[in-house]
Structures are given as C-alpha cells and as structure tokens.
VEXDREN-213897 format. One record per residue (C-alpha): residue number from 1; residue in three letters; y, x, z. Coordinates in nm, 4 decimals, always signed. Layout:
# VEXDREN-213897
resi | resn | yy | xx | zz
NUM | ALA | Y | X | Z
...
***
This chain:
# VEXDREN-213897
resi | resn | yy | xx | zz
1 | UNK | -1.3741 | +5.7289 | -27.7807
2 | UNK | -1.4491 | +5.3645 | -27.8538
3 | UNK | -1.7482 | +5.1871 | -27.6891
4 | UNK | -1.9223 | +4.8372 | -27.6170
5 | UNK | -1.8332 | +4.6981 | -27.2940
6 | UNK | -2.0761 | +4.3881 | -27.3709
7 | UNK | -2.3903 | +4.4738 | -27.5162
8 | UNK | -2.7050 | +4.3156 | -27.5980
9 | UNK | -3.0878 | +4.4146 | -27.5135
10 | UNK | -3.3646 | +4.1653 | -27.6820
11 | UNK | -3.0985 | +3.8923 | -27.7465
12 | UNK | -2.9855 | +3.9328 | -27.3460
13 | UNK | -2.6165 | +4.0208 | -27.2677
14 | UNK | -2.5209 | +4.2818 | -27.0698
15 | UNK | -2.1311 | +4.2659 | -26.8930
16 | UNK | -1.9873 | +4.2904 | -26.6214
17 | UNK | -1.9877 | +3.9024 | -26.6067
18 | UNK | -2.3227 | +3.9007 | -26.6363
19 | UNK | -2.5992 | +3.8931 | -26.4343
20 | UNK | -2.7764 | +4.1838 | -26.2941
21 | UNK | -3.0323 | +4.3513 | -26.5320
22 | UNK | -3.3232 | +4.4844 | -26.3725
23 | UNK | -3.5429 | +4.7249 | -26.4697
24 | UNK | -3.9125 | +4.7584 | -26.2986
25 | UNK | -3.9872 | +5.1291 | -26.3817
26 | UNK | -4.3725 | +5.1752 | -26.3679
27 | UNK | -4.3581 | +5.5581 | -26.4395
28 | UNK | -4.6646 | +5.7114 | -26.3390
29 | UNK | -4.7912 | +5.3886 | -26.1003
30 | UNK | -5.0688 | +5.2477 | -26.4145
31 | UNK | -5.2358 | +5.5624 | -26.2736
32 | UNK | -5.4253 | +5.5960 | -26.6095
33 | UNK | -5.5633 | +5.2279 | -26.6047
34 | UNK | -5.4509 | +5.0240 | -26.9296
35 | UNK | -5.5687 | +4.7392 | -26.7057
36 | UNK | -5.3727 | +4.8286 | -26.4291
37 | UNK | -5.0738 | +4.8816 | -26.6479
38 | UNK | -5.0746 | +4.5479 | -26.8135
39 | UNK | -5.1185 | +4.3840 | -26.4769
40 | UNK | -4.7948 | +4.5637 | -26.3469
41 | UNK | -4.6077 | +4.3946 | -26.6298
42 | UNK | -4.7260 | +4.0558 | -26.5405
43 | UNK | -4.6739 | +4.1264 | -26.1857
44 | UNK | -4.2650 | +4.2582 | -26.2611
45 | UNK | -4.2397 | +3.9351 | -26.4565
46 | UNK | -4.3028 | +3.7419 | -26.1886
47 | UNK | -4.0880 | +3.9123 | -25.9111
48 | UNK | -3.8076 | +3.8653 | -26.1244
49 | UNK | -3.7635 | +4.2113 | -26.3304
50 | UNK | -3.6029 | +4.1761 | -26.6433
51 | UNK | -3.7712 | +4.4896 | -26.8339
52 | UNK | -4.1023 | +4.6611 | -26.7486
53 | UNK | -4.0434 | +5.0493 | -26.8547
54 | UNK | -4.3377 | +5.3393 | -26.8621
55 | UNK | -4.2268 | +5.7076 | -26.9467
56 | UNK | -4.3956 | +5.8891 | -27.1968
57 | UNK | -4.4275 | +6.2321 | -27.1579
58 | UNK | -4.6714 | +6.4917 | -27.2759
59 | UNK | -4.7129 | +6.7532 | -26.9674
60 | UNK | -4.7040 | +7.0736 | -27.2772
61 | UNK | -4.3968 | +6.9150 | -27.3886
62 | UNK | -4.1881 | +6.8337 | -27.0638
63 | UNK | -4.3265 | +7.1207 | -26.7986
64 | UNK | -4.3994 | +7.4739 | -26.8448
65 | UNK | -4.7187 | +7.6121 | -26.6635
66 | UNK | -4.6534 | +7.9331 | -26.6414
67 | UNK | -4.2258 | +7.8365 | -26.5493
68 | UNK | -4.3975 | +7.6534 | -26.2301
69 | UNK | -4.6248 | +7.8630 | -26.0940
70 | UNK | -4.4414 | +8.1455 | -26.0983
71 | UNK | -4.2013 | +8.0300 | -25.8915
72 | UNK | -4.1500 | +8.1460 | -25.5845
73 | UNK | -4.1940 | +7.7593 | -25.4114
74 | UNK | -4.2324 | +7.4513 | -25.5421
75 | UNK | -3.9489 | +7.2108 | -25.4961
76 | UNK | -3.8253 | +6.8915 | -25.3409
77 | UNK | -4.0743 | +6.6369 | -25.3713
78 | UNK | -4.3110 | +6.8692 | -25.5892
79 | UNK | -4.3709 | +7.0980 | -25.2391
80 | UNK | -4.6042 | +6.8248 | -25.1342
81 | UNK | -4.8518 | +6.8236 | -25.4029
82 | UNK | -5.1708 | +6.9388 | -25.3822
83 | UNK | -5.2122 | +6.9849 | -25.7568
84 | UNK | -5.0202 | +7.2103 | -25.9853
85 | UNK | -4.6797 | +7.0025 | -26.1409
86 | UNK | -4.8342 | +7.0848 | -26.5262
87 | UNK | -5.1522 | +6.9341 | -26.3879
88 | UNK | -4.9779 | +6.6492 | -26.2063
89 | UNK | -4.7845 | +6.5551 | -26.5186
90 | UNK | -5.1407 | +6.5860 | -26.7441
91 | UNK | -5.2709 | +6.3421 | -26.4739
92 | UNK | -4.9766 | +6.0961 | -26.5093
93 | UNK | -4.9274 | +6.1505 | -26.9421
94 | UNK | -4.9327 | +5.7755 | -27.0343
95 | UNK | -5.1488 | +5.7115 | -27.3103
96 | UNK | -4.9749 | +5.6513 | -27.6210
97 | UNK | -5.2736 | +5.4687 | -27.7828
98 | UNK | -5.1931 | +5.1822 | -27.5468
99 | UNK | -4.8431 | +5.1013 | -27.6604
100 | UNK | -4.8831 | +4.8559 | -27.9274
101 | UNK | -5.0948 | +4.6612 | -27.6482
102 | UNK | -4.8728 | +4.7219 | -27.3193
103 | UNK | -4.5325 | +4.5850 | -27.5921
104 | UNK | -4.7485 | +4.2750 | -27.6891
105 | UNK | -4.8305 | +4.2163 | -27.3141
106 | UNK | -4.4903 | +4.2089 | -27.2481
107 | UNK | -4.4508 | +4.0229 | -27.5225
108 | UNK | -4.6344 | +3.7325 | -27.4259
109 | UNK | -4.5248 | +3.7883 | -27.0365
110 | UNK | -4.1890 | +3.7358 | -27.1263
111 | UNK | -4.0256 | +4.0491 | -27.0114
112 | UNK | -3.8446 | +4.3311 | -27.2192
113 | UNK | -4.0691 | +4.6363 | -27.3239
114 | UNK | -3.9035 | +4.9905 | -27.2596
115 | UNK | -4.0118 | +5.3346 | -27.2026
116 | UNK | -3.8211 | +5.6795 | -27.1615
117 | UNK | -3.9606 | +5.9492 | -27.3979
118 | UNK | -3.9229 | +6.2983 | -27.3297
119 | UNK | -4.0228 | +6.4335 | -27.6962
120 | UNK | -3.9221 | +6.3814 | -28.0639
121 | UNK | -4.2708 | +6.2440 | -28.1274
122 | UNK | -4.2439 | +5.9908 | -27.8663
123 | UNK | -3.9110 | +5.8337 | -27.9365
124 | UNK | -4.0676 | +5.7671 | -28.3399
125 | UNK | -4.3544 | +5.6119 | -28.1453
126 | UNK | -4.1593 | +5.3730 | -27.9488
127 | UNK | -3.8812 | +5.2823 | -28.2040
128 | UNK | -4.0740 | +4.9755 | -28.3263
129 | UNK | -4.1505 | +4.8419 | -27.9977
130 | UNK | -3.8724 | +4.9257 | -27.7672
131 | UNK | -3.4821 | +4.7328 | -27.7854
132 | UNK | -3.3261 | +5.0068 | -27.6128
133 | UNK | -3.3809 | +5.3563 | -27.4655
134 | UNK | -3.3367 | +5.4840 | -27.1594
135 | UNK | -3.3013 | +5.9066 | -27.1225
136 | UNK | -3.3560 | +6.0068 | -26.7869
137 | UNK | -3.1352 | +6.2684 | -26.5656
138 | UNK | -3.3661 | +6.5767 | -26.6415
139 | UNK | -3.2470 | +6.5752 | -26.9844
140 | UNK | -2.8909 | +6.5020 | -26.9236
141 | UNK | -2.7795 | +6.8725 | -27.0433
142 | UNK | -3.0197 | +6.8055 | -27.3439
143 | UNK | -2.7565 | +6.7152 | -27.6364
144 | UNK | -2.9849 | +6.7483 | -27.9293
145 | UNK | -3.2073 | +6.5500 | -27.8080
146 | UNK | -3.0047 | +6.3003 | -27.6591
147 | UNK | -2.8174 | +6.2676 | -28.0174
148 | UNK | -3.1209 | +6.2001 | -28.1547
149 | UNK | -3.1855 | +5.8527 | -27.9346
150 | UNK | -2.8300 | +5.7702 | -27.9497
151 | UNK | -2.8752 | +5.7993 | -28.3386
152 | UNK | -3.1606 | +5.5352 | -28.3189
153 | UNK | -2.8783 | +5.2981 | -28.2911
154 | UNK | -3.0509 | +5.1003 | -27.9659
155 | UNK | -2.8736 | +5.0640 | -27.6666
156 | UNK | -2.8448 | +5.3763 | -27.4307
157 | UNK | -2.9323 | +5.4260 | -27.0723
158 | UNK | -2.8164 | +5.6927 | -26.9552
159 | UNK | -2.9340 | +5.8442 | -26.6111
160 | UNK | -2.7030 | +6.0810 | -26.4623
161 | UNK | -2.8642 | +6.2036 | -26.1617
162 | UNK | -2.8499 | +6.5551 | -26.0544
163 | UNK | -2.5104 | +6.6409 | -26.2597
164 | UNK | -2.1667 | +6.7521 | -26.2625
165 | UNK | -1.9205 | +6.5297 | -26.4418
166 | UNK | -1.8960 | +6.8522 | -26.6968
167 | UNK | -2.2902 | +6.7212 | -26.7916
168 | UNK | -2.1867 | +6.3733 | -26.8017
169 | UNK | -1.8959 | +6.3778 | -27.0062
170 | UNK | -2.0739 | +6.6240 | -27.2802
171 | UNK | -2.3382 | +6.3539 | -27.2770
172 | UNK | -2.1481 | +6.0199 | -27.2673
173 | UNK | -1.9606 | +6.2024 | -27.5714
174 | UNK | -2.2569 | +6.2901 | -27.7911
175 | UNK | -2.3849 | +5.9370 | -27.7487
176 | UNK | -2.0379 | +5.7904 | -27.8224
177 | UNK | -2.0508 | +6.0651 | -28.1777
178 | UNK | -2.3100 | +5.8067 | -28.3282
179 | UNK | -2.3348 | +5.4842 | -28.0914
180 | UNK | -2.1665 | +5.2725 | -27.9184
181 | UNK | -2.3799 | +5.0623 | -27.6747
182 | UNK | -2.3718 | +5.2841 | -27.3738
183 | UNK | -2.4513 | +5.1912 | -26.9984
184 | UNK | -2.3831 | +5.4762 | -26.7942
185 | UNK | -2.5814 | +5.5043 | -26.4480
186 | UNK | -2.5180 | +5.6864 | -26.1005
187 | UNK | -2.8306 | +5.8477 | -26.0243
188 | UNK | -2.9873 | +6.0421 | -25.7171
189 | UNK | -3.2895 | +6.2543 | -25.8331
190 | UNK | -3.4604 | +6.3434 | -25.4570
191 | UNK | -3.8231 | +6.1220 | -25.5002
192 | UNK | -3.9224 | +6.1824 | -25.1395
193 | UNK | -3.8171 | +5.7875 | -25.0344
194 | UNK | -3.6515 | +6.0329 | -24.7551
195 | UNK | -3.4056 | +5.7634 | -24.5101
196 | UNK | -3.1764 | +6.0700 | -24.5219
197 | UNK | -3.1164 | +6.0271 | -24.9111
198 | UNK | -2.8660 | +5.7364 | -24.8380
199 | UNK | -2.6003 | +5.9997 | -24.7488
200 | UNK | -2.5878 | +6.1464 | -25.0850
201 | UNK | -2.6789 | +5.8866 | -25.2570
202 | UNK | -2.2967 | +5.8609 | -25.3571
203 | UNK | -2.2453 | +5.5147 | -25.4744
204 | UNK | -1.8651 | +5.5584 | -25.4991
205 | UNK | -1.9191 | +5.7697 | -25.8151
206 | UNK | -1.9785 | +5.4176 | -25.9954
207 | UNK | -1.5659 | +5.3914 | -25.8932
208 | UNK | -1.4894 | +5.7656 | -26.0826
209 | UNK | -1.6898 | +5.6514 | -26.3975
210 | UNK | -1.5139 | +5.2691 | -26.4579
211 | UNK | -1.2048 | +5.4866 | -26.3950
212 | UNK | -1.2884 | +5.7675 | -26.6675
213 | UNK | -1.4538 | +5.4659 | -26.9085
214 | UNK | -1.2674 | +5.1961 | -26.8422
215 | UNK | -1.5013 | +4.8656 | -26.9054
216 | UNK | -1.8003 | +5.1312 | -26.9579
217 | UNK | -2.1010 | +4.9190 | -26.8489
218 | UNK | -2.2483 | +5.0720 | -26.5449
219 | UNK | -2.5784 | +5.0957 | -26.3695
220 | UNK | -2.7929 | +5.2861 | -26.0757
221 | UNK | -3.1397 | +5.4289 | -26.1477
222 | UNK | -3.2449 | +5.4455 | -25.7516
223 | UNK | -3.5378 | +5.5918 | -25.5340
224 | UNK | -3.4334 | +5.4841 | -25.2099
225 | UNK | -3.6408 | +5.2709 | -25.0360
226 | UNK | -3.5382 | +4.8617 | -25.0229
227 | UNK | -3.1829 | +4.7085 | -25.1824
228 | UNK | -2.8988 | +4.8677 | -24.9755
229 | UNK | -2.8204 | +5.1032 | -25.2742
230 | UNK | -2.8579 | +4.8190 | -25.5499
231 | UNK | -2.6583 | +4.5325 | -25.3536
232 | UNK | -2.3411 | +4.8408 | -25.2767
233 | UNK | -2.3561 | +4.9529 | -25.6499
234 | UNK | -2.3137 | +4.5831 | -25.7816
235 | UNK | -2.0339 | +4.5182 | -25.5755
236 | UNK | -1.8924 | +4.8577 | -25.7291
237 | UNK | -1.9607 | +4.7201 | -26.0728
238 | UNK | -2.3157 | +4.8073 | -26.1786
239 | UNK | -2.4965 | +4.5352 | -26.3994
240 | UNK | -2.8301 | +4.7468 | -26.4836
241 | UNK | -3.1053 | +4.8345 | -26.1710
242 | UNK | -3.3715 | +5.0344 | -26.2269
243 | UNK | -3.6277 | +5.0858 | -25.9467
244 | UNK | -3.9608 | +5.2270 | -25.9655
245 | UNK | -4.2149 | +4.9458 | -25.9302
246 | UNK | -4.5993 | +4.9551 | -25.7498
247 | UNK | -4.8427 | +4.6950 | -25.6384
248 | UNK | -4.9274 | +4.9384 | -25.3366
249 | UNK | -4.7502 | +5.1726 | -25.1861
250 | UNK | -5.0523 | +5.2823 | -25.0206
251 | UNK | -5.2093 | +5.4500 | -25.3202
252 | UNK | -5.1944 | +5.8332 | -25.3927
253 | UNK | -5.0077 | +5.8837 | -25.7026
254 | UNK | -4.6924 | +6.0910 | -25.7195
255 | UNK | -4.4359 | +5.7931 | -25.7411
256 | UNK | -4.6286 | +5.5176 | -25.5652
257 | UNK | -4.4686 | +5.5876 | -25.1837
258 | UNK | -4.1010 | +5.5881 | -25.2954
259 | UNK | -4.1420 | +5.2243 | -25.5162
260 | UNK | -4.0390 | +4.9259 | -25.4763
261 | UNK | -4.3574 | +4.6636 | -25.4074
262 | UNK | -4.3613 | +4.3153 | -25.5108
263 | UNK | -4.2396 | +4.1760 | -25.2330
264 | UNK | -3.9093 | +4.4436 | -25.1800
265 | UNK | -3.8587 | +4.3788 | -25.5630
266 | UNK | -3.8505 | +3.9913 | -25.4623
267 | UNK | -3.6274 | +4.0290 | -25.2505
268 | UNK | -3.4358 | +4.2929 | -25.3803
269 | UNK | -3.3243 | +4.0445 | -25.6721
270 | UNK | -3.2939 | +3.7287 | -25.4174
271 | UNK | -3.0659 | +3.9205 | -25.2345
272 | UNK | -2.8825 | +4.0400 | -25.5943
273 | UNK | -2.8159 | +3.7115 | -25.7074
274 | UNK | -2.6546 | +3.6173 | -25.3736
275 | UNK | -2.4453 | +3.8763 | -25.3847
276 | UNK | -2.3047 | +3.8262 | -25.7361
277 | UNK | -2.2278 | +3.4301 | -25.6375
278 | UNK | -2.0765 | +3.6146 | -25.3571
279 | UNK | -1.8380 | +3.8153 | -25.5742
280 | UNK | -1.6913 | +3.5553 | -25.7384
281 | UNK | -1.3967 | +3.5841 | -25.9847
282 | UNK | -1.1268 | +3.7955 | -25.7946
283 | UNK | -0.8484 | +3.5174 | -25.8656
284 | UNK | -0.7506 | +3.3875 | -25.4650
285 | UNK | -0.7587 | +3.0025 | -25.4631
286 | UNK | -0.8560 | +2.7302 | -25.2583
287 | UNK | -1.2239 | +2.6620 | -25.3381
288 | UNK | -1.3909 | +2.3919 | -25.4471
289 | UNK | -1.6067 | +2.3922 | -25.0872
290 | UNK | -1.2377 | +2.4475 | -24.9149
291 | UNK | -1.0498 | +2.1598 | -25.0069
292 | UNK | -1.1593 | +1.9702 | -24.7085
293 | UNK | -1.1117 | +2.2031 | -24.5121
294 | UNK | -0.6935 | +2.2646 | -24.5874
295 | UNK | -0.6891 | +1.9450 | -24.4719
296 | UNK | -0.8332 | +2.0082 | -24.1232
297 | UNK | -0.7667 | +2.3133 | -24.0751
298 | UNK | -0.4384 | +2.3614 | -24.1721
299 | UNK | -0.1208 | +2.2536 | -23.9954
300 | UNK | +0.1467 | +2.0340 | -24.1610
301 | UNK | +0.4843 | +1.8559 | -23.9498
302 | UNK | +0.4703 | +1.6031 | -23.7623
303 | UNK | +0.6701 | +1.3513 | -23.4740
304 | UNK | +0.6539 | +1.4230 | -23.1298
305 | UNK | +0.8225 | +1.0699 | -23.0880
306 | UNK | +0.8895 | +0.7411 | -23.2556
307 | UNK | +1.1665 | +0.8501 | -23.5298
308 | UNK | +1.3327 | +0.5555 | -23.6678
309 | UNK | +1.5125 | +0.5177 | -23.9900
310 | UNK | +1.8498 | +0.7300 | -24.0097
311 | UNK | +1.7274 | +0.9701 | -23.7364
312 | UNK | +1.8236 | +1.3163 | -23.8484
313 | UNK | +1.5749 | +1.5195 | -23.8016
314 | UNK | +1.5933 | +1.8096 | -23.5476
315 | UNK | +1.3362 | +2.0738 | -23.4462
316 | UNK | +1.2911 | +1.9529 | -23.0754
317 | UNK | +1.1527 | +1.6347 | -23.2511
318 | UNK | +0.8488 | +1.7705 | -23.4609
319 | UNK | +0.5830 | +2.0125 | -23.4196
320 | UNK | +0.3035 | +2.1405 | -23.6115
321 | UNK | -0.0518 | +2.0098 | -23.5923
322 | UNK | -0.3769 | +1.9708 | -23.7731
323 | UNK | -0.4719 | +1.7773 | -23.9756
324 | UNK | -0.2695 | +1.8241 | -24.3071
325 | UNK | -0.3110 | +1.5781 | -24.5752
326 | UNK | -0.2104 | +1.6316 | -24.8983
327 | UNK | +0.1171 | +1.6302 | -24.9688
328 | UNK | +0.2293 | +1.6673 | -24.6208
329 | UNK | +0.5157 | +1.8632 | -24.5213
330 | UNK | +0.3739 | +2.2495 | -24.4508
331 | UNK | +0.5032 | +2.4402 | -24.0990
332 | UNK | +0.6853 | +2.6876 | -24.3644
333 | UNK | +0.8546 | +2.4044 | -24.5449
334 | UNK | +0.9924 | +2.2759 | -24.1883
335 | UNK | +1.3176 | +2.4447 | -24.2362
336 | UNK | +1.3701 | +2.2305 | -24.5537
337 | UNK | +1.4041 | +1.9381 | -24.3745
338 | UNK | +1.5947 | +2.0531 | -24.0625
339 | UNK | +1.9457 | +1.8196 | -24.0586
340 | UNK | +1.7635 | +1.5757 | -24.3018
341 | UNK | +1.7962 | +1.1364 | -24.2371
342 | UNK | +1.4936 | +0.9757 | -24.2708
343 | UNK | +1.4517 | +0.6510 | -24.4930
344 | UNK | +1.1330 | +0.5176 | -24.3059
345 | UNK | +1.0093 | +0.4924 | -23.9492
346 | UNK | +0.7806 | +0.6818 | -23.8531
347 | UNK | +0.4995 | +0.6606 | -23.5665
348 | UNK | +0.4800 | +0.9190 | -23.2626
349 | UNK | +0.2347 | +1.2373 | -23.3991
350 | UNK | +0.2628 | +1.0592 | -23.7955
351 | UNK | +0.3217 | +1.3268 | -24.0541
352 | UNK | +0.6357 | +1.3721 | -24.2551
353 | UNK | +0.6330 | +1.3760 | -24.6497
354 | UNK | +0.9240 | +1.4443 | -24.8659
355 | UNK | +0.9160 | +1.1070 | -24.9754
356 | UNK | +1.0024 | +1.0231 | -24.5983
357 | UNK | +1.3544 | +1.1681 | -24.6840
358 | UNK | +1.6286 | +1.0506 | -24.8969
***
C-alpha cells in the first residue's frame, strides 16, 4: 500500500529531514479548570512544544462500570487509585463546551490544537478545530472506528502501544484503505513513571516498522520519565514526540506524576535539537569544522635531509609527519614516488608535492 512519507500538520512538514515534532499531551492534567487548561497551552508554547493535545473521552463511552469492578483486581497503574476507574475517568471527562475556546487559545499562542477522541460524537466535534488526529493504543484493535478518523482525511497518529504486529498491521492497513498521511508510533502503555519501564520500553521496534514501511514516518508516544526514550527513538528515525505535559508533578491527578514538567520538556527539546545537528546527513566527508584540522592532524611526506635537484628519492630519505598541507604528498601515496628525481631542492623536514617531481 502507498503512503506519504512527508506530510503536513497546520502548514508544518513532517519528514524524516525534518525537525522533531513535539507533542505536549495535557490528558487529564487541566484537572477540570478551563483556566488551568488554557494556561497549559501557553505554558507548552513556551517550552518549545509544537502541538498542545487534550483527550476527549466520555467515561459511559470509553469504560464500563460494571466490566471494572467486577474484576477480580484492578490493574497496572489503575491498582493505585483510590476511586473507581468509571469514576476516575468522569473526574478527568474534558469538557467539550470548552473547545472552541481551548483551539482559539492555541490559536493565538501559536501552537497546533489536537485532541484524541474516543467516540463518534467526539471526532464530529473536533473536525473543525483539529489538523490532525491522533488514536491512542487502547483502540488499536478498534478498525471501525479507526476507519472512521482515517476517513476524515487529516493526518493520522497512530499509537501502537500494548500490541502485536498482527494489531498493527490490521490497523496501519485500514488507515492506508482511505488515507494516506500516516505516522506510525512505538508505544509503551505502563503509566506508573516506573524506572523499570526502560527495559521494555523497546525502542528498536522503530527499526522493524521503517523496515515493514519503508519511509513510513515514525514517532514514540512515551511515559517514561525525562528524554532518554525520545533522544534513542530519534536517532532510530522518529520525527513525532508525544509526552504527557504538567505544571506540577506534585498534584494528585491520575497522569500528573508520570509528565513531563516545564522544565524536563525544556530540556527534553534542547537536548532534541542537539541531537538531530548531531545526526547529520550520513554521507562521510571532511567537515566544514575539519578542514583545519587534516592539515594538522594528518601526516603527509616529508625530507629527513637536504634533497637536492636530481636526487632520486629513496625511503631512508623521507618520513611521515604532521602537518599536511594541501596538496601534499599523503603517507599512502609514498610508494608513488619511491625511485622518482626531483626537479627542485628541497629543505631538511620540507614536504614533497607532485609538482616536486618531473
């Protein structure tokens, strides 16, 4: 199947030659407050987040009471709440009344609007406001409603956290049935900000997906805590970040501990942009800051005595040294002027040129 390997989100390009695209996921962290909320999007602006994304969920249409509480323990992350998950989720429902006014602060901050929806009703309430869509893992082995985004015709983010490649390919494909602006991204789903996550984690899947999609643009949705995960997956290829974003870690809210703060985010995207200057174009040459250094570094031929004119040169009368301007003769060119006159004389340690030569 055919598919975009440069796409474009609110005018902005997304490739691999790109910069990094990153994606402040607020989530649950506006903790009901439109205030709060519209100060978080100001505040990801700032730190250098390219999107501010909320989630909109209604807790009916995304949990089932009665599926939670009867079972027999609650799991991962959930264990630790002290509320039910349906109530949890009812807490965390982000008002959809606010939207027009959270997309117009945006607006106005400068920063792309997003959400993930979890219901039909939300994705017709977004499509006016939103440039592209992201679907998160939990609905990965979802493909009606998955076609039903793609068919929006908005770029696709695609989390893929908590799959088997089986789940991803039967997703990737029923995007690719009716779009093709894709990004595909690795994805951990364990919220607990645990230091063990790192080991499964699994970076190198990035790797197995540019080798199923060739040129597929890639990306990691992450909940480990600071920017080893985010620097290791753009050296692997990934050009979209999303991290959940907080003003304080401190606070009680289900996704507030595991978040990135302002200043992580900082320096999660200083560190970034290093990193792609770092990565440079993959073509070996001698770089622009190197070009002194060949010559003082490197070794070129030179006399170990006062040659004179008609000498033939020999191998007990050179040796190699530093410095090595340009054009001098190079310690694996030496060979090729073995049994050669010279035409000039030359000074004890001056180095030899071709042009020294007949």
């Amino acid at each position: 199947m055919k598919y975009n390997t440069e796409i474009k989100i609110n005018g902005r390009e997304l490739s691999i030659s790109a910069p990094t695209y990153f994606i402040a996921d607020v989530a649950s962290n506006h903790d009901g407050d439109l205030a709060l909320a519209k100060d978080l999007i100001y505040l990801a602006k700032e730190k250098g987040a390219d999107a501010v994304k909320f989630q909109h969920f209604e807790a009916d249409k995304i949990v089932s009471d009665y599926g939670f509480t009867h079972l027999k323990s609650q799991l991962s992350h959930q264990a630790k709440w002290s509320k039910s998950v349906y109530d949890v989720f009812k807490e965390c429902e982000c008002n959809r009344d606010w939207t027009l006014e959270l997309a117009e602060t945006a607006k106005k901050a400068g920063i792309d609007f997003m959400s993930t929806p979890y219901d039909v009703p939300a994705v017709e309430m977004l499509d006016p406001y939103v440039p592209a869509y992201k679907i998160g893992s939990g609905d990965i082995t979802w493909p009606q409603f998955i076609q039903y985004i793609a068919s929006k015709k908005k770029p696709v983010l695609l989390a893929t956290g908590a799959s088997t490649m089986e789940d991803v390919e039967r997703a990737v494909d029923t995007i690719l049935d009716v779009n093709k602006d894709i990004v595909l991204m690795q994805c951990n789903t364990n919220y607990t900000g645990s230091l063990e996550n790192f080991k499964n984690i699994n970076l190198k899947v990035l790797e197995t997906y540019s080798i199923r999609y060739p040129g597929m643009l890639l990306g990691l949705s992450d909940h480990t805590p600071g920017c080893s995960t985010v620097l290791g997956a753009v050296a692997l290829g990934a050009r979209v970040i999303e991290k959940h974003f907080t003003h304080d870690n401190n606070l009680p809210g289900p996704d507030h501990p595991f978040s990135m703060n302002p200043v992580s985010w900082e320096e999660m995207v200083l560190r970034t942009r290093e990193l792609e200057n770092a990565l440079g174009s993959g073509i070996k040459v001698v770089e622009e800051n190197e070009k002194d250094t060949v010559v003082a570094q490197q070794r070129c031929v030179r006399t170990k005595r006062i040659l004179h004119k008609g000498e033939i040169i020999t191998e007990d009368a050179v040796e190699c040294l530093r410095p090595a301007p340009i054009g001098a003769i190079k310690p694996y060119q030496l060979e090729s002027i073995l049994g050669k006159k010279l035409s000039a004389e030359k000074e004890k340690g001056d180095a030899l040129y071709y042009s020294d030569f007949d």
